[in-house]
C-alpha positions, 0 to 999 in steps of 0.5 A: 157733644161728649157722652163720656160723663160718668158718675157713681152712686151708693145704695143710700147717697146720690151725689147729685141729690143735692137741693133736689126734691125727694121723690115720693116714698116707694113701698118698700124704701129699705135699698134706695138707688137714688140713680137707678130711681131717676133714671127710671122715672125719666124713662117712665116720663118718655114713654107717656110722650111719642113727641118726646120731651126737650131737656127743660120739659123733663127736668120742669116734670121731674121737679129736679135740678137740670144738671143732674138730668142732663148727665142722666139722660146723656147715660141713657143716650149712651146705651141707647135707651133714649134718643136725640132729635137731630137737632138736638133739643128733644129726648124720646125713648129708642126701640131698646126697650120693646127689643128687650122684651121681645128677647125676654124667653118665654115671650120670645118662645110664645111669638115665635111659636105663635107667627106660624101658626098665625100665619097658617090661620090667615092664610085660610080665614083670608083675615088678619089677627092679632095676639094679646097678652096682659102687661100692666093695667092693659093688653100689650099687643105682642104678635101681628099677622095680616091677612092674604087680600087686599083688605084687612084690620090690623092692630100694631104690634107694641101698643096697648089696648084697653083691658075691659073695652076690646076682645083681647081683654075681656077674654084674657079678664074671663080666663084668669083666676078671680085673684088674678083677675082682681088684680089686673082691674086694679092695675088698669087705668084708661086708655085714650079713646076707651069705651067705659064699661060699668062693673056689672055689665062687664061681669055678665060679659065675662060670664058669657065669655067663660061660658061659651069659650070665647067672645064674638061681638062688634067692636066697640073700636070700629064700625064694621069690624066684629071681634072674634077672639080665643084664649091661649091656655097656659099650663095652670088653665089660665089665659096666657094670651089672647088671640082675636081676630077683628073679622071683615066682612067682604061686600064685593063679588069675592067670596071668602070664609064667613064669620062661623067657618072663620070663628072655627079656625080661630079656635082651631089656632088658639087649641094649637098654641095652648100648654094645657093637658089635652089641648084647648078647653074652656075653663069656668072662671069666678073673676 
């Protein structure tokens, strides 16, 4: 099959809009790119289905006619961004975007300046962790280290985890500002599987959080697993990232760190990696 289609398109006209359903007005419609919008709505479509869609799935979703689906998902095959089943009746989204992220700077820096640290922390708690930052509604995990054993609990890296219901987004919730904060609760939706949270039970759990510097409980994901997770301070006092670890406790005749020796290493890491003057420090937040 070709992939040489090519089309063009103005700020105000699409030449291939015609007899199609208009899409829902943004806030701001002063500059539309009627194109560019559809493009990013069928890769919006694909990131909510990890099966992929076959081309008539989309253009039943997006509610348009299919020729001009057809071009725009040839467009984003082209470059890569979406991917053809080798049988070739099924569109799912390509790693571009998640490698795009990652180059984004000061992601990349904060990764590439966490690992080692990281690694360092595993090496001695002889546990996993995982590092955490905020991205639209919910933590998007960035950064995964196993731990040195056999055992471990691990997050995988790229996914999104819920924001009121896990280690890393209450801490990042508890170290925010309170607009920041109010903001973040107004972007989240639920994941599937999340555990919810009624507010006020949620504010005293964060209180506690800004109160003692960092959260230690049992999750709320995993029989047997307590969560132990740190802020990493950015330079305004606020959590730029969460670093948890989702401590194992080991039964059999092989001694390892305990909880408390483990908690301490943790904080020691978050201090590492944290922009603020005069390292790691909690910060009393109003959220």
């Amino acid at each position: 099959m070709k992939q040489n289609h090519s089309f063009s398109a103005t700020a105000d006209q699409d030449p291939t809009d015609a007899g199609a359903i208009a899409p829902q007005p943004l806030a701001d419609d002063r500059y539309r790119a009627p194109a560019l919008d559809k493009g990013l709505d069928i890769l919006e479509l694909l990131a909510r289905q990890p099966q992929g869609l076959t081309r008539a799935e989309i253009v039943k979703e997006m509610d348009r006619n299919a020729s001009e689906i057809y071009r725009m998902l040839e467009r984003l095959v082209a470059r890569q961004y979406v991917m053809r089943s080798l049988s070739g009746d099924r569109y799912s989204l390509s790693l571009k975007l998640f490698t795009l992220a990652h180059m984004h700077p000061p992601l990349n820096r904060l990764v590439t300046q966490a690992i080692p640290v990281m690694e360092a922390f595993a090496h001695k708690a002889e546990q996993a962790c995982h590092m955490g930052i905020y991205d639209e509604g919910n933590v998007l995990i960035t950064a995964q280290v196993n731990g040195p054993g056999t055992w471990s609990m691990t997050v995988r890296v790229g996914v999104h985890v819920g924001l009121v219901d896990t280690a890393s987004g209450q801490v990042l919730l508890a170290f925010a500002d309170a607009s920041r904060a109010q903001q973040m609760r107004a972007q989240h939706t639920a994941l599937e599987g999340e555990v919810p949270i009624e507010s006020g039970a949620l504010a005293a759990a964060l209180s506690v959080i800004r109160k003692q510097g960092y959260f230690e409980r049992d999750s709320l994901q995993s029989f047997g697993v307590a969560d132990i997770s740190y802020p990493v301070f950015g330079p305004d006092n606020s959590a730029l990232a969460a670093l948890t670890c989702p401590y194992v406790r080991r039964i059999d005749r092989h001694v390892g760190p305990d909880q408390t020796t483990v908690r301490l290493l943790l904080q020691q890491a978050a201090q590492a990696l944290s922009l603020t003057q005069g390292g790691w420090a909690p910060v009393s937040r109003q959220a």
